[in-house]
N, C-alpha and C positions, 0 to 999 in steps of 0.2 A: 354799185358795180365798178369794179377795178379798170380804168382805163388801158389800153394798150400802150407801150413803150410810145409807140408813132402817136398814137392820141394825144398822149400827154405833150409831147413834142409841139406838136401841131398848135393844140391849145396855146402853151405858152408862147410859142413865135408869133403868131396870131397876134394875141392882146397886147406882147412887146412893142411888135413895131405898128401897131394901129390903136395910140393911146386913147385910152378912153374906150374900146370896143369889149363887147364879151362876144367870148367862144363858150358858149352850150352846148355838153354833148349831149345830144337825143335818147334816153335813156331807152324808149321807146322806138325799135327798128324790126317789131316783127313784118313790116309789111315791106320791107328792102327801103327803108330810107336812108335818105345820108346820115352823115354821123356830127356834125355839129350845125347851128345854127349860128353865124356871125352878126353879131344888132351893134350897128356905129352907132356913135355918139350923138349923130344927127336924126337913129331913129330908121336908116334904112338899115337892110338885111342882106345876107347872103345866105349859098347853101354850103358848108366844105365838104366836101368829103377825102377822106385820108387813107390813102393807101402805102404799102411798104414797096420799095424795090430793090427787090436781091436774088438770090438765087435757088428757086423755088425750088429745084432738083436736089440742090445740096441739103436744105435743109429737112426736105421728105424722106431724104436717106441717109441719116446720119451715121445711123448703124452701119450701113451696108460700108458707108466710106472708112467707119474705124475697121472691118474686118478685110479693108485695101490694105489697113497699114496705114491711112492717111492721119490720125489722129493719136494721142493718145492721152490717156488721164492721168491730171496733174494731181500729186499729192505733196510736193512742195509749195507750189501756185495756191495762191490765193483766189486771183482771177481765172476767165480762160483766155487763152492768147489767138490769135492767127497769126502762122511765121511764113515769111516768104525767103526760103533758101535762095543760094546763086545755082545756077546751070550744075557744077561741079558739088555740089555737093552730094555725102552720103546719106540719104533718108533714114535707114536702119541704124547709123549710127545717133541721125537726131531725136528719131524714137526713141532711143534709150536713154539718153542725158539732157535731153532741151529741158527739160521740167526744173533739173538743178540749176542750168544758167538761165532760168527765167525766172527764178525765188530771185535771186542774187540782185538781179535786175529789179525786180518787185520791190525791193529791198531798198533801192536808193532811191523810191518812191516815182519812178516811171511806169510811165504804161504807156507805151510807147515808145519805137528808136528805131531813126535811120541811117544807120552807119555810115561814117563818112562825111553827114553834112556837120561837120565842126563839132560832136558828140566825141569829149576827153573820157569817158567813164571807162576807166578799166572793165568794167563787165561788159559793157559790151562789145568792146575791141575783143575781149575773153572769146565771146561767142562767135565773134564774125571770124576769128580764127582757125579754133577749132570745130564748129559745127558750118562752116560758111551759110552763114544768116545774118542777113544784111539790114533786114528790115522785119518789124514786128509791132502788132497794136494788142489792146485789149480786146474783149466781148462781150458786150452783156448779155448773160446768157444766163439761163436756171442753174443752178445746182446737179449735178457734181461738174468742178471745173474739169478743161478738156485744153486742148493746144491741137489746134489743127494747124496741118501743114499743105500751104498752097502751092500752087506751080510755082517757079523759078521768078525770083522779082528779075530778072532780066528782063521778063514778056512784061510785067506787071508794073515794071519802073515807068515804063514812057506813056505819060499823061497826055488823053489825046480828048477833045472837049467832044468831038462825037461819042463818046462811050455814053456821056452822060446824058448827049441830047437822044440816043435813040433811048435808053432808058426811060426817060421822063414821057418822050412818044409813044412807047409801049405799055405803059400805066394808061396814059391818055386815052388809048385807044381801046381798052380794056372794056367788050361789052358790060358786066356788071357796074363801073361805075359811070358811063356814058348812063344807062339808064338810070340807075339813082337821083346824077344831075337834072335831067330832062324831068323826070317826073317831081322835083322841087320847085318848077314854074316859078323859082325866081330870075330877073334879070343877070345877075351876078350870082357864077356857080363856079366856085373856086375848086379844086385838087390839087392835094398836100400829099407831095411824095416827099417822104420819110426814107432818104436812101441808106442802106445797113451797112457796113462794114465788109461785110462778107459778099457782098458785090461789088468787088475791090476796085475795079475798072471805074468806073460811073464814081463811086466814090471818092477817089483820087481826084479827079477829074474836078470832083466841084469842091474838096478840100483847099486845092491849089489853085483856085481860081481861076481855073481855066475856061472861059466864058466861049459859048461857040458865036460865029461871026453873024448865023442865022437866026433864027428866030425859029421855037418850036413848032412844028405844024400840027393844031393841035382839032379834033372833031369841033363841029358847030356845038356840043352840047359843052364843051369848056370854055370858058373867059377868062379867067386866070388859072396859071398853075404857078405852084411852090415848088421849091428843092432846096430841104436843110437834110446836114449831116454832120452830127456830133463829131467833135475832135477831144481826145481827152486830155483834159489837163486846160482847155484852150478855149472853147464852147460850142456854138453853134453856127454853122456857115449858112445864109440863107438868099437865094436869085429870087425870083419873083418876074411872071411874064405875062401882060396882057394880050391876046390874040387883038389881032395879027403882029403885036409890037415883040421886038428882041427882051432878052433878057435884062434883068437888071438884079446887081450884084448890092444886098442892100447889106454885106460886110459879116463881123461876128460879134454876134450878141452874148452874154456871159451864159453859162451853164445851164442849167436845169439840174437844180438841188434835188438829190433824192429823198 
């Protein structure tokens, strides 16, 4: 069985930073089990279970958001993008040309750019020109590639560490995997949020290291939670928090080779 994007994530981060550990996914979950079993080295266990956090709305209505106008299909593009325009820009006009200045960009072997921060590329000084789009990442996403275009990076620029802590709270709290945990009757019942891209917010957030000053608050059926999110080109950013302790910021591990 093909694991999930966040499965695989999850696994590798797992086994990286706790040498000598396997992450087992449970091939077996018709009865709502968790999704992996963790066996240290020493022989004890945990249970993870791995959830994504992003924007469940968006991605239920993809469709409906290309017939806003919000997106459109790349046939330059290799990959799919998300672009965050400035305030002032024209959407109809980036509908119609972001796909050629996002080959260009493809092209000098970026996947990703945020204008401004010290980035000499002529392509992309091109596009923050004329299409004012300031900032833009990849997406792993299925086939056929797409470019969707998000609100205004002016709201999206300012990194704020609550975005990501309510996030992680809101998985937390999430009755399906509260119970999965509980019903694993082990001691240690870990949750591996997997945050996407396209919940830019939270993302950013723990891209940048923006650590919140609190500590998550998290149900009695969680003991640790995770939060990695892929940077391309860069790797994997990963926190780690035992209840009732703060965060901790355990850096970026290399990739996950496909």
């Amino acid at each position: 069985m093909k694991l999930k994007r966040s499965e695989q994530v999850a696994k590798y981060v797992i086994e990286t930073i706790h040498e000598g550990a396997r992450a087992e996914h449970l091939l077996q979950q018709s009865a709502g089990e968790y999704d992996i079993d963790l066996k240290y080295g020493d022989g004890t266990s945990a249970a993870v279970e791995v959830t994504s956090s992003t924007i469940e709305d968006l991605q239920q209505t993809l469709a409906e958001i290309g017939k806003q106008g919000c997106c459109v299909r790349a046939t330059a593009c290799r990959n799919s993008w998300l672009v965050h325009p400035l305030p002032k820009a024209r959407i109809k006009l980036i509908l119609e040309k972001v796909d050629r200045y996002l080959s260009a960009i493809e092209a000098e072997g970026r996947t990703e750019f945020f204008a401004g921060h010290g980035q000499a590329s002529s392509s992309v000084s091109q596009i923050l020109h004329d299409l004012q789009i300031d900032e833009a990442l990849t997406l792993q996403l299925p086939p056929p590639a797409c470019i969707w275009v998000q609100g205004p990076s002016g709201q999206g620029s300012m990194v704020r560490p609550g975005d990501l802590q309510r996030a992680i709270e809101v998985e937390a709290n999430k009755t399906d995997n509260r119970r999965k945990l509980e019903a694993s009757g082990r001691a240690q019942r870990h949750l591996f949020v997997y945050v996407e891209p396209l919940n830019f917010e939270p993302w950013s957030a723990l891209i940048n290291r923006c650590i919140p000053e609190q500590p998550p608050v998290l149900p009695i059926e969680v003991t640790h939670v995770w939060a990695a999110a892929e940077v391309p080109d860069d790797g994997i950013v990963v926190w780690v928090a035992q209840r009732p302790n703060g965060w901790q910021d355990l850096g970026v591990i290399p990739g996950l080779k496909e």
